[in-house]
N, CA, C and O atoms as a Tripos MOL2 file, in Angstrom:
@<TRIPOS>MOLECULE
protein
  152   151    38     0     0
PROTEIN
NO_CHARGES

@<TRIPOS>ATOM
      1 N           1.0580  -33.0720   56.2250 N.3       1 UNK1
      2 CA          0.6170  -33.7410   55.0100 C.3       1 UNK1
      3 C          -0.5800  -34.6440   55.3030 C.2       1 UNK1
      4 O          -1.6780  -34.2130   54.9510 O.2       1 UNK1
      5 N          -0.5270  -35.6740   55.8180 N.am      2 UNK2
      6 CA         -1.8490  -36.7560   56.6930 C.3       2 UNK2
      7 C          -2.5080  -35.4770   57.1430 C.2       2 UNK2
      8 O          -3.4820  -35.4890   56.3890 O.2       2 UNK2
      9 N          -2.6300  -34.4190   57.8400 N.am      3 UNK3
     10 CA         -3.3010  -34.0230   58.6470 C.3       3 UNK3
     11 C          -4.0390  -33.1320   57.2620 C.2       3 UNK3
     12 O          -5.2640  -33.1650   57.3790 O.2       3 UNK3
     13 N          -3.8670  -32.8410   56.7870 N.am      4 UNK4
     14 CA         -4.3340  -32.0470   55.2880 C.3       4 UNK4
     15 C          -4.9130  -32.8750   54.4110 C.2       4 UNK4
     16 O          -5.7940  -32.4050   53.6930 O.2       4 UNK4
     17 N          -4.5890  -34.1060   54.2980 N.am      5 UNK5
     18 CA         -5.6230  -35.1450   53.8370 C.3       5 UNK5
     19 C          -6.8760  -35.3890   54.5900 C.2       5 UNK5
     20 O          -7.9980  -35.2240   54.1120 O.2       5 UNK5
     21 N          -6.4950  -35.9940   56.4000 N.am      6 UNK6
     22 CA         -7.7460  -35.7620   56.8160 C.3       6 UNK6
     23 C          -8.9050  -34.8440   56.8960 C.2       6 UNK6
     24 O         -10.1300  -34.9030   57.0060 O.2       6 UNK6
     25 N          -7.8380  -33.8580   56.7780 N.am      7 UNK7
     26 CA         -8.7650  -32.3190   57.2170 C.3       7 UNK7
     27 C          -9.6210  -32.2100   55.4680 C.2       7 UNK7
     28 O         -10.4510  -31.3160   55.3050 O.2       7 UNK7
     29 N          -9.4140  -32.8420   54.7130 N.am      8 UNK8
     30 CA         -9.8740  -32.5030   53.2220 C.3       8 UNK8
     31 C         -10.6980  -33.6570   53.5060 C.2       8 UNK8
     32 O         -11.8510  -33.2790   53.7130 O.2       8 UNK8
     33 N         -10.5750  -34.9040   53.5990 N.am      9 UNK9
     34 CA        -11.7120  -35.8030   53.4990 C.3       9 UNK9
     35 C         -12.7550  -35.5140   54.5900 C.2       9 UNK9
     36 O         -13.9240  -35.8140   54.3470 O.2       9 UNK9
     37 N         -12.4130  -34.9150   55.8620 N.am     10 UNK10
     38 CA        -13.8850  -34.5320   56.7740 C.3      10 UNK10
     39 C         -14.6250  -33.6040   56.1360 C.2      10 UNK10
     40 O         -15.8530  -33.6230   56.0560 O.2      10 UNK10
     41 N         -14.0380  -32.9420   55.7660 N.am     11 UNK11
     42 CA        -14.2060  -31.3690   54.8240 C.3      11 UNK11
     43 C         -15.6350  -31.7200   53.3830 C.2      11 UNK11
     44 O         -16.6090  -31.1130   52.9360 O.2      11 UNK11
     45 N         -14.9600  -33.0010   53.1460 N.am     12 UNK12
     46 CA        -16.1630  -33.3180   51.5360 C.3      12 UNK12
     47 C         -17.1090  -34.4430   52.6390 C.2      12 UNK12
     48 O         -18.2340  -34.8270   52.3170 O.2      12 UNK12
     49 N         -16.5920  -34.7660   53.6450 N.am     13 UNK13
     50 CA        -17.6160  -36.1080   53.7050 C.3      13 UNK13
     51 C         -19.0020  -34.8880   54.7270 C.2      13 UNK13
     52 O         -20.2120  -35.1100   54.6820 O.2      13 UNK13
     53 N         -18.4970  -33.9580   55.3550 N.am     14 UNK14
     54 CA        -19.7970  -32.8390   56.0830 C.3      14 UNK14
     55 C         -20.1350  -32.2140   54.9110 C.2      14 UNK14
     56 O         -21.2630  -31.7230   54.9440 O.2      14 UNK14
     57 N         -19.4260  -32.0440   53.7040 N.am     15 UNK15
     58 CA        -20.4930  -31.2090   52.4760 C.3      15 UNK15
     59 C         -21.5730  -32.3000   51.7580 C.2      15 UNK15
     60 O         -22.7430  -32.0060   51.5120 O.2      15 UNK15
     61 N         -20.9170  -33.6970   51.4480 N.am     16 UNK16
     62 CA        -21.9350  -34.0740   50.9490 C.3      16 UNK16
     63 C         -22.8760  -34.2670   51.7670 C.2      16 UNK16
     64 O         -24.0560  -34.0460   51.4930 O.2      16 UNK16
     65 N         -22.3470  -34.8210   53.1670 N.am     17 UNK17
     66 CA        -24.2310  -35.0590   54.3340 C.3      17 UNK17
     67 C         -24.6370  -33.8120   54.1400 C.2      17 UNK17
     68 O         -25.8380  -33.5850   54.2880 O.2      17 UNK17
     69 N         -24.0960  -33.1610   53.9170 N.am     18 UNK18
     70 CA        -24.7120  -31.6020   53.9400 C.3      18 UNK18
     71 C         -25.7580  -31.3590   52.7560 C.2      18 UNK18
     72 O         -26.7270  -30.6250   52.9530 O.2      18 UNK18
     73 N         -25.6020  -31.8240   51.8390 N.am     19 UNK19
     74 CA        -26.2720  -31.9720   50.5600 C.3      19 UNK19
     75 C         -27.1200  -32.6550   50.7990 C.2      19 UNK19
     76 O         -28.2320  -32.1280   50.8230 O.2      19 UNK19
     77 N         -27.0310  -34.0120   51.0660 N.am     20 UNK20
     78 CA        -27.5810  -35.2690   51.1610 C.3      20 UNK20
     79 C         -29.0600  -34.5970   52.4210 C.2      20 UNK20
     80 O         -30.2620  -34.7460   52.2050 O.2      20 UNK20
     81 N         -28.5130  -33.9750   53.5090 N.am     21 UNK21
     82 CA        -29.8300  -34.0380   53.7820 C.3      21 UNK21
     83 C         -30.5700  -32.7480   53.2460 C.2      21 UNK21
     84 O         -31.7900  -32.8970   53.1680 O.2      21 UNK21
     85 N         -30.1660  -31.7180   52.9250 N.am     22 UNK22
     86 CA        -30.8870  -30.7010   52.2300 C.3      22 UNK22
     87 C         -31.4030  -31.7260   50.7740 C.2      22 UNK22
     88 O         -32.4770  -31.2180   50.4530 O.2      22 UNK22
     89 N         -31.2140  -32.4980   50.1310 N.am     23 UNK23
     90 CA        -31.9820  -32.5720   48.8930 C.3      23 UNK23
     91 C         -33.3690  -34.0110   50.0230 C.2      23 UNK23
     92 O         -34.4560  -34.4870   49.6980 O.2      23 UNK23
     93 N         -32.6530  -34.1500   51.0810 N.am     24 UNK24
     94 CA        -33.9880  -35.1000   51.3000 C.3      24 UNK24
     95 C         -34.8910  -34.4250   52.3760 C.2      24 UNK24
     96 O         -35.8640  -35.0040   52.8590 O.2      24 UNK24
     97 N         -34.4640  -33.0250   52.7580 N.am     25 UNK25
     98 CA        -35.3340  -32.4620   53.4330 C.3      25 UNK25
     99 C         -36.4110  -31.5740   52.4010 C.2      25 UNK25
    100 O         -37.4940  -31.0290   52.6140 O.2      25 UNK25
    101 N         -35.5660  -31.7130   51.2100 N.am     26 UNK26
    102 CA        -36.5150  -30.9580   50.0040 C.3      26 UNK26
    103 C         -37.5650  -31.3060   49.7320 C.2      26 UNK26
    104 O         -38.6250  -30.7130   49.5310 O.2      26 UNK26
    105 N         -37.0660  -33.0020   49.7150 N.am     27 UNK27
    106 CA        -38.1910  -33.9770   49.3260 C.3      27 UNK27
    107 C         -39.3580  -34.2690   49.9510 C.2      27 UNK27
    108 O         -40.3700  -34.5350   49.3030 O.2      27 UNK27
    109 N         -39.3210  -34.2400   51.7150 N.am     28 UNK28
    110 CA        -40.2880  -34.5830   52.5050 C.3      28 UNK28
    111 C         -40.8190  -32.7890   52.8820 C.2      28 UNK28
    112 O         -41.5560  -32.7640   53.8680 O.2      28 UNK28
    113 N         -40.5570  -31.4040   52.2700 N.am     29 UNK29
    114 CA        -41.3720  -30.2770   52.2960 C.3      29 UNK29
    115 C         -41.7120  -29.8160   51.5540 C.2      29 UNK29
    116 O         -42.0120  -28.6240   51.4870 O.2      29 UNK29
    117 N         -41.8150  -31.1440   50.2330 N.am     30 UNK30
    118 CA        -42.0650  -30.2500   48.8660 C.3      30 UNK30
    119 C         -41.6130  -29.3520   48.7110 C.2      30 UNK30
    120 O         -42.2240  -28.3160   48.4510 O.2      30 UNK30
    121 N         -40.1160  -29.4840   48.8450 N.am     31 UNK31
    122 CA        -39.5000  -28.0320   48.3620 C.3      31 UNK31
    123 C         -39.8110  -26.7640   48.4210 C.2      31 UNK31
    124 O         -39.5620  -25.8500   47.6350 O.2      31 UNK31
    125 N         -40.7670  -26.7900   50.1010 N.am     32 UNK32
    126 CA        -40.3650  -25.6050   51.0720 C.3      32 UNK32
    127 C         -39.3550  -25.0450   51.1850 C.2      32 UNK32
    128 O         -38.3750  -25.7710   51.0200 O.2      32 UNK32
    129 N         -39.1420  -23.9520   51.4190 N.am     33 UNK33
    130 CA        -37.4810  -23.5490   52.2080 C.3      33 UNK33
    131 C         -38.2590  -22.9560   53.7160 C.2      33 UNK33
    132 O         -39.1570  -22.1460   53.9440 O.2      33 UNK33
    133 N         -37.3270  -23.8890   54.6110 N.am     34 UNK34
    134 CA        -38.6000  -23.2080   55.6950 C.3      34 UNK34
    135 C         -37.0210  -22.6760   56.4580 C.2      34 UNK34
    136 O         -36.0490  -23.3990   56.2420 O.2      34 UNK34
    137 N         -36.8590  -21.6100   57.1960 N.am     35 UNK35
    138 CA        -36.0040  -21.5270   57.7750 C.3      35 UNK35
    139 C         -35.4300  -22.2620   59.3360 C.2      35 UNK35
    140 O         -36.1520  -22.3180   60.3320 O.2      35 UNK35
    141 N         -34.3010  -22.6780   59.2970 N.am     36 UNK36
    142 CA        -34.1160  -22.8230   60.8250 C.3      36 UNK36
    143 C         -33.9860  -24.6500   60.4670 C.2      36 UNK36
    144 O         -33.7310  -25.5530   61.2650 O.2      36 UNK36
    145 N         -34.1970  -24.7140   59.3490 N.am     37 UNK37
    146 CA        -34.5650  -26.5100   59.6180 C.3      37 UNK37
    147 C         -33.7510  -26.9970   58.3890 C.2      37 UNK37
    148 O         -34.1160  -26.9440   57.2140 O.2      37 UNK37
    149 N         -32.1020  -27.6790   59.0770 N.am     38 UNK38
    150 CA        -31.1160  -28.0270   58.6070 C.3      38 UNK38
    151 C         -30.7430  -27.0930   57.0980 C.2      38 UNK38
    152 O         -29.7180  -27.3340   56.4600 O.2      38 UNK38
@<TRIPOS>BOND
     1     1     2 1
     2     2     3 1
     3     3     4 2
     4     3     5 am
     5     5     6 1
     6     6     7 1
     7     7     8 2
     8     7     9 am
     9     9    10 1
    10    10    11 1
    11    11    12 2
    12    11    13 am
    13    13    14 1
    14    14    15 1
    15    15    16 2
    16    15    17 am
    17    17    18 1
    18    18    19 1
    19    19    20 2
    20    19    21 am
    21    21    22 1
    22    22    23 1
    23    23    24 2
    24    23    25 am
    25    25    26 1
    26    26    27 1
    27    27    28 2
    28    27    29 am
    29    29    30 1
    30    30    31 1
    31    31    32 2
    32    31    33 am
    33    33    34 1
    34    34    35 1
    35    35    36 2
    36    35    37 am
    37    37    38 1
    38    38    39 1
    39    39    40 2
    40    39    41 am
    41    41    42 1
    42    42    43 1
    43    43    44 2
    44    43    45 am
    45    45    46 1
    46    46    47 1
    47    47    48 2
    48    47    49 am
    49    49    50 1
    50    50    51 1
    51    51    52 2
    52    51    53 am
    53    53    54 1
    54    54    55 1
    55    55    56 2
    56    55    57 am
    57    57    58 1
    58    58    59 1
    59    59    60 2
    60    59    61 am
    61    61    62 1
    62    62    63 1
    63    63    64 2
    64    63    65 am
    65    65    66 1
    66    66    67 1
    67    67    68 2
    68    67    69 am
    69    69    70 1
    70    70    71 1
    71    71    72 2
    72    71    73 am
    73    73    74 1
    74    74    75 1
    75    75    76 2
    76    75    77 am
    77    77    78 1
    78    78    79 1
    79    79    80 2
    80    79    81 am
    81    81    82 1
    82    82    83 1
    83    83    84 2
    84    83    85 am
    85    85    86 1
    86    86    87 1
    87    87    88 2
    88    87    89 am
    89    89    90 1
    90    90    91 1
    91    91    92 2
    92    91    93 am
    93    93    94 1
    94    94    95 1
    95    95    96 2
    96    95    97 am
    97    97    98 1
    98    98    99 1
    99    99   100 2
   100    99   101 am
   101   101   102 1
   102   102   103 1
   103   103   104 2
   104   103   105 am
   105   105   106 1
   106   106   107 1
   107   107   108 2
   108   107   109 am
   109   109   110 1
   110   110   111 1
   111   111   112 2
   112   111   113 am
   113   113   114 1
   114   114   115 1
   115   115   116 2
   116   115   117 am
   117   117   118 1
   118   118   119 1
   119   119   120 2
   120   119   121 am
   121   121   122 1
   122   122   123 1
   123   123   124 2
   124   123   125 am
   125   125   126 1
   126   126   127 1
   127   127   128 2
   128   127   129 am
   129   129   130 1
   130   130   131 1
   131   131   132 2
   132   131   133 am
   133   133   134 1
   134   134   135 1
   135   135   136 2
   136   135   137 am
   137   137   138 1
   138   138   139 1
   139   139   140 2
   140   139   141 am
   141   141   142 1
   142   142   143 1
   143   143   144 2
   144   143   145 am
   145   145   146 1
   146   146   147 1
   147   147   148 2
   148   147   149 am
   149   149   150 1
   150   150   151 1
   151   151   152 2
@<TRIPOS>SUBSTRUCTURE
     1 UNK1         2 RESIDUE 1 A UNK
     2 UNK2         6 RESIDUE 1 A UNK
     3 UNK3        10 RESIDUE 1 A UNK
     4 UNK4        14 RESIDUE 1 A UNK
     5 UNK5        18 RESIDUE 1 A UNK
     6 UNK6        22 RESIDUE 1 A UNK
     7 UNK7        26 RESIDUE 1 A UNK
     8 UNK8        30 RESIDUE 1 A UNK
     9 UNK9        34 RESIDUE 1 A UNK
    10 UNK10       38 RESIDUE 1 A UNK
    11 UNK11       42 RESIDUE 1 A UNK
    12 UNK12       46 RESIDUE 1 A UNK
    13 UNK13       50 RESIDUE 1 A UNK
    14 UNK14       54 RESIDUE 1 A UNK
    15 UNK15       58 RESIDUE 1 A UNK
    16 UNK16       62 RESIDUE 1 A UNK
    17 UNK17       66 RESIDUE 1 A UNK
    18 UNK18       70 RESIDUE 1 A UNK
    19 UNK19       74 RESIDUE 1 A UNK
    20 UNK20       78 RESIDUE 1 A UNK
    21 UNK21       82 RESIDUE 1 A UNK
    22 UNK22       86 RESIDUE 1 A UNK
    23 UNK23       90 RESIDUE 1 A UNK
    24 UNK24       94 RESIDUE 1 A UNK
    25 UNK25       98 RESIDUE 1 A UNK
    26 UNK26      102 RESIDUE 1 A UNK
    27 UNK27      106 RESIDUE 1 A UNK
    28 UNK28      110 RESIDUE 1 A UNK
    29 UNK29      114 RESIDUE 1 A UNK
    30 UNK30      118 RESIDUE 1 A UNK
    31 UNK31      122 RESIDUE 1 A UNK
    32 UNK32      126 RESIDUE 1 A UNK
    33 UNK33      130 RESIDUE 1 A UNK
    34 UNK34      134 RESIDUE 1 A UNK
    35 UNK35      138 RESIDUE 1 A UNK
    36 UNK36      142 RESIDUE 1 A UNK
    37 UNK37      146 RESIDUE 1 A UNK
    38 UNK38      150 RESIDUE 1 A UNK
């Protein structure tokens, strides 16, 4: 049960950095998509 909670909160807290730096890597390539880079 705890271990299924943790495993769910690591789970959203690596999707949003995950987001978080794709919308600010958007920002500093003018919304390049360059491959290979996060």
């Amino acid at each position: 049960m705890l271990e299924d909670l943790v495993l769910s909160a690591v789970n959203e807290a690596l999707k949003k950095a995950d987001e978080e730096t794709s919308n600010k890597m958007g920002k500093l390539t003018g919304g390049l998509n360059i491959p290979g880079m996060f």
